[in-house]
Residue, then its C-alpha position, 0 to 999 in steps of 0.5 A: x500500500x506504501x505510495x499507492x491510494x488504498x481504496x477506503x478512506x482515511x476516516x475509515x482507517x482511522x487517520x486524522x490531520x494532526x494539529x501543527x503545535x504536536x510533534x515534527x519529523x521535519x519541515x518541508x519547505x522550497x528554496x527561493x528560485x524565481x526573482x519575479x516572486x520578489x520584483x527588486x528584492x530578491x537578493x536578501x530573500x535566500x538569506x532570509x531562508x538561511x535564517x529560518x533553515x538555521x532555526x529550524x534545524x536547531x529543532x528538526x530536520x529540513x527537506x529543502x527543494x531546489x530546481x537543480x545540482x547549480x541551486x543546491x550548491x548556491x543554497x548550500x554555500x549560504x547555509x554554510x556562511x549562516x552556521x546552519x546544522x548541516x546534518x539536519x538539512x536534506x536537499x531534493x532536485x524537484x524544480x517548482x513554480x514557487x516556493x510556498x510548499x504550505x500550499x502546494x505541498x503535501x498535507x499530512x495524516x497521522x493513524x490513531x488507534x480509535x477515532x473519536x474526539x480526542x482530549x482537550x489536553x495535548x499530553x493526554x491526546x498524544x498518550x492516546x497514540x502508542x504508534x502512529x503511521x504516517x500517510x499524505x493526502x494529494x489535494x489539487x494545487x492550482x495557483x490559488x485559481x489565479x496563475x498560470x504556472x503551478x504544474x511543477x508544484x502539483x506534483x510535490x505530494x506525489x513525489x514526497x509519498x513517494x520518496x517516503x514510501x507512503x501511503x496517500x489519498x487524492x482527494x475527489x468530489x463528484x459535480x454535476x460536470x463529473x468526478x472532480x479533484x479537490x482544490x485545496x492549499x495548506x494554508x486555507x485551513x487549520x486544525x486543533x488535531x482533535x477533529x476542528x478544523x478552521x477556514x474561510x468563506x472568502x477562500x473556499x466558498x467565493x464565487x469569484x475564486x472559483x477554486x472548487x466550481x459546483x462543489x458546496x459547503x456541505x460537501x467540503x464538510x464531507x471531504x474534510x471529515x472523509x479525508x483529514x478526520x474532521x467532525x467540525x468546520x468552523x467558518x470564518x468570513x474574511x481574510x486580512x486586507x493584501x492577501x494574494x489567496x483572497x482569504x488564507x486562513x493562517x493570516x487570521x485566526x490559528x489553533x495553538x492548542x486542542x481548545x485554545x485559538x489565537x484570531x487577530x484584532x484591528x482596533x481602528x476602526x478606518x482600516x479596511x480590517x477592522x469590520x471583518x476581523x471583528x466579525x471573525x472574532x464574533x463568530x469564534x465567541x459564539x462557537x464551541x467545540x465538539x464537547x459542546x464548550x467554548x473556546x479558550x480566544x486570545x486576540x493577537x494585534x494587527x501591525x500598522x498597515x505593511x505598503x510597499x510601492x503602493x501595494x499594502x501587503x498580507x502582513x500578519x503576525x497570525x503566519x507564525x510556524x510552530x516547530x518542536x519546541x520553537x515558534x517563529x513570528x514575522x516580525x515588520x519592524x512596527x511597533x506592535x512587533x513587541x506586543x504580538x511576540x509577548x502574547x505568543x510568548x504566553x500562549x505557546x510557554x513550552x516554547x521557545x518564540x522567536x521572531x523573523x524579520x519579514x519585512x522583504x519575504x512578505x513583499x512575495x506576499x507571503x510569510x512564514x506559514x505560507x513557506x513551510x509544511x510540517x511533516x509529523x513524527x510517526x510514532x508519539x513520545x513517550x508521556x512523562 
């Protein structure tokens, strides 16, 4: 069955998607190639990665992608100047369109041994897991419905189920035009690991993204609980002003724990943000979760807007990525930098939060969740 698609469906095998904050094998991300992502500033941006790849693999591995051996070699003389572990880093020749391997990447399922909802504590949800097998799930990237070039990135899932000899599912849904495979990036959605799963109307359901034509709500709802073990999808409406995908999720609002969710906040009421963020945070107050309770909400701030030749961009402190033990925040030099790395700082208190300037990456319109895709531990730690 390793690499093939076996014929039931992850639920009924009991698979689920677990949360980002439960433990890492490694993160996948794509190493920056193409200067048009980054129009007059490409130059910094390998040297960004390098910063993120160095603090990563204090952590966990790196599966690094690069177009060729040429890029390999540029990637690794700059790993080698910025003192990353070079032990913890793995380089595969696999050409892509881009690099935001949060969305054309892989979205990984880990095996428990009962399908149920699981503990709101994280120590008691993974004591649940003696051992873990570890699946893909080849969901259908296509630019965010917008771009042209996205073939080479479609084929990422494929060639890491591959490589890693495992089993994966390609997610289909039948229209009234026939049998249609599922759209979906990586950061449209996000997950508790418990079975609640948080996304966007904007994204998802918009007319004008079209990522999912005659496909509906109720039968997303039906994909996310067949392929990814999902009991609960918990709407937002809108996204933050200047994001490219019309509506990512992981610019709003984030799990960082089974019950426990950070949203961000726009206080002023003349920024374009203001009106949908608060209503996102109204219809999070207003959820609970699979045991029939509320969730824990924490507000995180919104930065001054980010312009850059007239452009605002998606900046937000919500595209944080959560390793083992290690939490890496954009930072924009603002004044609500502080803020924002002290509200992480008290949610995530296991560990380390530290924040990465990314205030020439998010000219690509995208930032630290959008660069990266964990891949889980196949087998759970021992509980203390």
């Amino acid at each position: 069955m390793k690499g093939s698609s076996p014929k039931e469906t992850p639920r009924e095998l009991g698979y689920r998607m677990p949360a980002e904050f439960e433990p890492h094998e490694a993160t996948w991300i794509s190493w920056p190639h193409n200067p048009e992502d980054w129009p007059g500033k490409f130059q910094p941006i390998p040297w960004v990665y390098a910063e993120i790849v160095g603090q990563l693999a204090q952590v966990e591995d790196l599966h690094i992608l690069v177009d060729d051996a040429a890029a390999e070699k540029r990637a690794r003389g700059i790993l080698t100047r910025t003192g990353a572990n070079p032990l913890r880093i793995h380089f595969h020749r696999w050409p892509t369109d881009r690099v935001w391997t949060r969305d054309s990447g892989p979205i990984f399922l880990k095996k428990s041994h009962q399908h149920q909802p699981l503990a709101d504590d994280l120590d008691l949800m993974l004591a649940r897991e003696a051992s873990a097998p570890v699946a893909v799930t080849n969901w259908k990237f296509n630019a965010w419905a917008k771009y042209s070039d996205w073939h080479l990135d479609d084929k990422i899932p494929q060639q890491v189920a591959k490589l890693l000899g495992l089993p994966q599912w390609t997610p289909v849904v039948e229209t009234a035009a026939g049998s249609h495979r599922v759209v979906l990036e990586g950061g449209s959605i996000d997950v508790n690991g418990a079975g609640t799963l948080i996304t966007t109307e904007e994204c998802l359901l918009s007319e004008v993204q079209q990522r999912n034509p005659g496909v509906s709500r109720e039968q997303l709802e039906r994909v996310f609980q067949d392929y990814l073990g999902i009991d609960q999808v918990l709407w937002m409406n809108r996204g933050i002003a200047g994001d490219d995908t019309h509506g990512h999720v992981d610019d709003v609002t984030r799990f960082v724990g089974p019950n426990t969710i950070v949203t961000v906040v726009e206080p002023n009421r003349e920024d374009e943000n203001h009106l949908p963020l608060a209503e996102n945070l109204d219809r999070l107050k207003s959820a609970r979760n699979l045991r029939g309770k509320p969730f824990e909400i924490i507000e995180l701030p919104m930065p001054p807007p980010v312009v850059f030749q007239r452009q605002r961009l998606p900046a937000s402190y919500a595209n944080f990525y959560i390793a083992n033990g290690l939490v890496l925040v954009p930072t924009v030099n603002r004044s609500t930098d502080r803020a924002a790395l002290n509200i992480l700082a008290e949610a995530f208190r296991s560990h380390e939060v530290v924040g990465i300037y990314c205030g020439d990456l998010i000219w690509g319109l995208g930032a630290l969740h959008c660069m990266t895709q964990q891949q889980p531990k196949a087998a759970a730690p021992t509980t203390p």
